[in-house]
KOLZATOR-58383 format. One record per residue (C-alpha): x, y, z; residue number from 1; residue in three letters. Coordinates in steps of 0.1 Angstrom, whole numbers, plus 5000, padded with zeros to 4 digits. Example, Ala and Ser with C-alpha at 12.3 -4.5 7.8 and 13.67 -1.06 7.14 Angstrom:
// KOLZATOR-58383
{pt {5123, 4955, 5078}, 1, 'ALA'}
{pt {5137, 4989, 5071}, 2, 'SER'}
This chain:
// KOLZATOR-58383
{pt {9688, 6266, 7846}, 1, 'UNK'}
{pt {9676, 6293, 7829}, 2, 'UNK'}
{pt {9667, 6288, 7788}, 3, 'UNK'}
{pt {9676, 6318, 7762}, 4, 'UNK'}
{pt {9640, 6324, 7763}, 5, 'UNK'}
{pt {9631, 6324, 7796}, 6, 'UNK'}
{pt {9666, 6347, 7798}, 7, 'UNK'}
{pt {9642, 6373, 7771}, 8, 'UNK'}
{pt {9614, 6371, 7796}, 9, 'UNK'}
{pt {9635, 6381, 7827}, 10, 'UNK'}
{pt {9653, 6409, 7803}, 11, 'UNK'}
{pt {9619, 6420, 7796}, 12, 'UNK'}
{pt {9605, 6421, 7834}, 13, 'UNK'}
{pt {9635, 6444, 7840}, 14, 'UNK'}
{pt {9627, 6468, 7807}, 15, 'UNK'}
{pt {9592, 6474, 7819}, 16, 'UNK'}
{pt {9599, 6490, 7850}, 17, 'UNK'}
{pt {9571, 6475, 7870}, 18, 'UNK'}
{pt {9587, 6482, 7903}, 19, 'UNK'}
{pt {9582, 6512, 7926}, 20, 'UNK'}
{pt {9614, 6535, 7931}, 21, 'UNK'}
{pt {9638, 6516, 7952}, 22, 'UNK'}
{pt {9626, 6483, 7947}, 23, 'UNK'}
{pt {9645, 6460, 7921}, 24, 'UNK'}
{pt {9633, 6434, 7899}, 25, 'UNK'}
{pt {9646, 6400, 7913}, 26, 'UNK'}
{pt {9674, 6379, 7904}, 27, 'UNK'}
{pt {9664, 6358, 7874}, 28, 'UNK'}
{pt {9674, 6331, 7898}, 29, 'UNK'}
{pt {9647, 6338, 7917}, 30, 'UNK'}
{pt {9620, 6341, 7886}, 31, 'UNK'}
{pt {9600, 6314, 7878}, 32, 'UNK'}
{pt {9589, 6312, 7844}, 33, 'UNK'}
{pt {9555, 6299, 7842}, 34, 'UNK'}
{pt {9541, 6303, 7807}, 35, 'UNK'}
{pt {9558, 6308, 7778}, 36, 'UNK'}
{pt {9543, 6330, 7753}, 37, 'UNK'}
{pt {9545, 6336, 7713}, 38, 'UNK'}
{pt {9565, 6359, 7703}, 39, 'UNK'}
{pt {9595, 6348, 7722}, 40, 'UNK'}
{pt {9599, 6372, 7753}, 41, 'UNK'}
{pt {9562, 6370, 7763}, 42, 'UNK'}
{pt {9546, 6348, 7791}, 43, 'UNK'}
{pt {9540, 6350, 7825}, 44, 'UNK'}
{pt {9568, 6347, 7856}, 45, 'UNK'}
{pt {9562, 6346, 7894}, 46, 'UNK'}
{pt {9586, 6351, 7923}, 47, 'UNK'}
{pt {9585, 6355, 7956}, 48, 'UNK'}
{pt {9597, 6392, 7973}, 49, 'UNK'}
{pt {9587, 6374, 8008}, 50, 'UNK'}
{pt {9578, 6345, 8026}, 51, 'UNK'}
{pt {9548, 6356, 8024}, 52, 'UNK'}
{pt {9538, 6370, 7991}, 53, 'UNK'}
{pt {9539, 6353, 7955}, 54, 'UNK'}
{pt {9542, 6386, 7926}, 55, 'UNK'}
{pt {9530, 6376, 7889}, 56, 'UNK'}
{pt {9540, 6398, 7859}, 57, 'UNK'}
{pt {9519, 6386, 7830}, 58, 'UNK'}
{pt {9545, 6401, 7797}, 59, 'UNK'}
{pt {9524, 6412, 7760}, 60, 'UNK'}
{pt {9541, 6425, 7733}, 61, 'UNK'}
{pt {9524, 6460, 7741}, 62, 'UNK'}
{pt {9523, 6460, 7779}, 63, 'UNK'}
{pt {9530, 6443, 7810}, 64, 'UNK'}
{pt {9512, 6439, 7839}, 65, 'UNK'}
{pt {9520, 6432, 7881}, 66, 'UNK'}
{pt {9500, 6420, 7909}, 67, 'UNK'}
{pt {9513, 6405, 7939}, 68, 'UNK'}
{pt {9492, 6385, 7964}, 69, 'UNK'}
{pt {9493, 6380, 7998}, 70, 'UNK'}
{pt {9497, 6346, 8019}, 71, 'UNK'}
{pt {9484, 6338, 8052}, 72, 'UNK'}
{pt {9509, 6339, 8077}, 73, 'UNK'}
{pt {9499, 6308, 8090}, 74, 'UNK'}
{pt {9496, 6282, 8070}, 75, 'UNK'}
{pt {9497, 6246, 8067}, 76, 'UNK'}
{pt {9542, 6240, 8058}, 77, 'UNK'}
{pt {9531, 6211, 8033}, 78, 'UNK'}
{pt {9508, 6211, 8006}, 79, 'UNK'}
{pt {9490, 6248, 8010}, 80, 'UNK'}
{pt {9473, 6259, 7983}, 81, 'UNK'}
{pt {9461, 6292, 7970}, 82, 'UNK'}
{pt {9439, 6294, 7940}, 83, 'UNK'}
{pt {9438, 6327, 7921}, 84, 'UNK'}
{pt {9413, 6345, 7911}, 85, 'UNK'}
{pt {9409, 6343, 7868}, 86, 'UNK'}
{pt {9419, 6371, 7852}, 87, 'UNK'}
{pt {9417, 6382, 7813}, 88, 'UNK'}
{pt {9449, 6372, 7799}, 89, 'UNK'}
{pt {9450, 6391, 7767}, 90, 'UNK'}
{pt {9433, 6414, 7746}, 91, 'UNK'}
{pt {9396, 6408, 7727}, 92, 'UNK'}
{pt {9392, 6423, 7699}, 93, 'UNK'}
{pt {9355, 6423, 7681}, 94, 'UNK'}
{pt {9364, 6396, 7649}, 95, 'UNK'}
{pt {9395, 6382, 7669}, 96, 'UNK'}
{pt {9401, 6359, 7685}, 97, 'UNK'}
{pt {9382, 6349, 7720}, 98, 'UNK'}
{pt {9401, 6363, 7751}, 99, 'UNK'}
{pt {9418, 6337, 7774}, 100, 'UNK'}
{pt {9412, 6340, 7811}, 101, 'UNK'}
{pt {9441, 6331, 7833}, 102, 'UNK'}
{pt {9440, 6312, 7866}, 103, 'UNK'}
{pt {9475, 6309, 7887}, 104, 'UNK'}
{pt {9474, 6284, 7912}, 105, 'UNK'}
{pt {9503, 6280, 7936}, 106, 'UNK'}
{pt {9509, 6247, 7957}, 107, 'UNK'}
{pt {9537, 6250, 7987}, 108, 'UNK'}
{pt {9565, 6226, 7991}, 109, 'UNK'}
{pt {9547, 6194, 7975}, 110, 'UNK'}
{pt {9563, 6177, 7945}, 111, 'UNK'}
{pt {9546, 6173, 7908}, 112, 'UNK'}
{pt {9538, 6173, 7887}, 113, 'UNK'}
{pt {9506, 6180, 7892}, 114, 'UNK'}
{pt {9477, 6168, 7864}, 115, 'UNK'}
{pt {9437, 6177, 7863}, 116, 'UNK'}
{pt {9424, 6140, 7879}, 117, 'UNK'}
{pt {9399, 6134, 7851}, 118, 'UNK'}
{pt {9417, 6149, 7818}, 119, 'UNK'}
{pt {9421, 6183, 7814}, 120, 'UNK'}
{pt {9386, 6198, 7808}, 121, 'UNK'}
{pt {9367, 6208, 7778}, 122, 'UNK'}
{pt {9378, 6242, 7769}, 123, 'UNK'}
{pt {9404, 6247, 7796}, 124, 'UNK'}
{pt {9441, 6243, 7784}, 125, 'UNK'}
{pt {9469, 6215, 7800}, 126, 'UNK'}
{pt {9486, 6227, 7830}, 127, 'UNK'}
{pt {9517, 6246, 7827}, 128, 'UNK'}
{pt {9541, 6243, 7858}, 129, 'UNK'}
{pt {9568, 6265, 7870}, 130, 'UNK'}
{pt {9585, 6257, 7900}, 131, 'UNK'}
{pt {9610, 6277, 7922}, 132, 'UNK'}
{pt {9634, 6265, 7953}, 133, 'UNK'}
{pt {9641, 6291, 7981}, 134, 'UNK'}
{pt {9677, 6292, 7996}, 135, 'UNK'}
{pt {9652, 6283, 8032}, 136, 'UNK'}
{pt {9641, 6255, 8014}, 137, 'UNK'}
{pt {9604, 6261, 8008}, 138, 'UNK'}
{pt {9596, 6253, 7973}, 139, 'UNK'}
{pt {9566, 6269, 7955}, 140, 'UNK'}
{pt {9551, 6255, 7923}, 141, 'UNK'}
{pt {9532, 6279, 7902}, 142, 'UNK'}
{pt {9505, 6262, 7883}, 143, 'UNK'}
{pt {9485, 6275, 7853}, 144, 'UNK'}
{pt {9457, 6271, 7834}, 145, 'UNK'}
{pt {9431, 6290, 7809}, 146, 'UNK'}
{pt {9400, 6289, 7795}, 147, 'UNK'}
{pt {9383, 6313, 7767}, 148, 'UNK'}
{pt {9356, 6335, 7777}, 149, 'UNK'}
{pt {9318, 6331, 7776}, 150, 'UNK'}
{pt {9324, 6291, 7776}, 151, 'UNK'}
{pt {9310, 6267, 7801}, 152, 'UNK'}
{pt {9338, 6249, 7824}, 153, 'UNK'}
{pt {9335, 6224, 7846}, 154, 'UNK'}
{pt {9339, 6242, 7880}, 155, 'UNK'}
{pt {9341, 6210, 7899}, 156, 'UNK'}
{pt {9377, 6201, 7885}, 157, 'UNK'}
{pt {9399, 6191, 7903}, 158, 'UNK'}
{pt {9439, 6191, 7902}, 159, 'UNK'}
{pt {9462, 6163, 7924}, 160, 'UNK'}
{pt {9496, 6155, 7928}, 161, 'UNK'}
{pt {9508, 6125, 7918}, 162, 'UNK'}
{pt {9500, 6106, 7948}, 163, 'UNK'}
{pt {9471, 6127, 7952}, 164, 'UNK'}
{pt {9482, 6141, 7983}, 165, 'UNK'}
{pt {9470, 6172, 7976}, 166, 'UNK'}
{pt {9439, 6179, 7954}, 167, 'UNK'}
{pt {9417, 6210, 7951}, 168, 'UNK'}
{pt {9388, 6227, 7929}, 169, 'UNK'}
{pt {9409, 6238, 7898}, 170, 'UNK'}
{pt {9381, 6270, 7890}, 171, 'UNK'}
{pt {9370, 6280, 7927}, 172, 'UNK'}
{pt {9393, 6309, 7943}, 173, 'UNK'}
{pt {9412, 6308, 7973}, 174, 'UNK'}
{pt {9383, 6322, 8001}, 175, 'UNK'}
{pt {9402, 6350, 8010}, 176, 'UNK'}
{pt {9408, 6356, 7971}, 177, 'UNK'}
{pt {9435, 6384, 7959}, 178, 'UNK'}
């Protein structure tokens, strides 16, 4: 069910024309809201054009901004993971404050929620979680997670489900990256 403000951020996806000429913005039924941002009407959303491909929209106040990355073909049905690349998330300004980096994470058909295994570490913010279910049944959970730049991170965290199932390197990109 869809919230009043995740109902501002799928208002705004459509309003900021991010889509090349006859391609539509998706359903907000098909929009998973993944981070919420301040003011209302700002955060990130993913979705899925394909079986194949995950898009992100990240949504400022001033500007929006669209990637969409590609999926191996073959891939494991249960518990695949692709770890994104991080990605400035924000605007630094000299006297501001410090620019957030951005990493989306998305796990396939495996149930959270899903928690760093040792705390969440220094500097890096909880996990956020967004999930979506696909009339085929696949479900996709979005996961993400920041840290400000020029700090030190722990790159070997890691991130499990509950039973730990699945667990992976929270900081180290997918090999075939973006």
């Amino acid at each position: 069910m869809i919230t009043a403000e995740d109902a501002k951020l799928v208002e705004a996806l459509k309003r900021w024309k991010m889509f090349p000429e006859g391609e539509t913005a998706p359903a907000g039924s098909d929009v998973a809201v993944i981070r919420r941002g301040l003011p209302e009407g700002t955060g990130d959303v993913a979705w899925m054009p394909d079986a194949n491909t995950y898009c992100l929209v990240s949504i400022r106040e001033r500007g929006a901004d669209r990637k969409c990355i590609g999926l191996p073909a073959q891939r494991k049905p249960r518990g695949y993971v692709n770890v994104g690349r991080a990605a400035p998330h924000g605007l630094s300004v000299q006297g501001g404050p410090t620019q957030m980096w951005l990493t989306v994470s998305v796990v396939e058909n495996t149930d959270g929620p899903f928690t760093y295994s040792a705390g969440t570490p220094q500097h890096a913010t909880p996990l956020q979680e967004g999930t979506v279910r696909f009339p085929s049944g696949r479900t996709m959970t979005f996961l993400t997670y920041e840290f400000p730049e020029a700090t030190s991170i722990p790159h070997d965290a890691e991130i499990c489900s509950p039973d730990r199932t699945v667990c992976f390197q929270a900081f180290e990109a997918t090999a075939r990256g973006e």
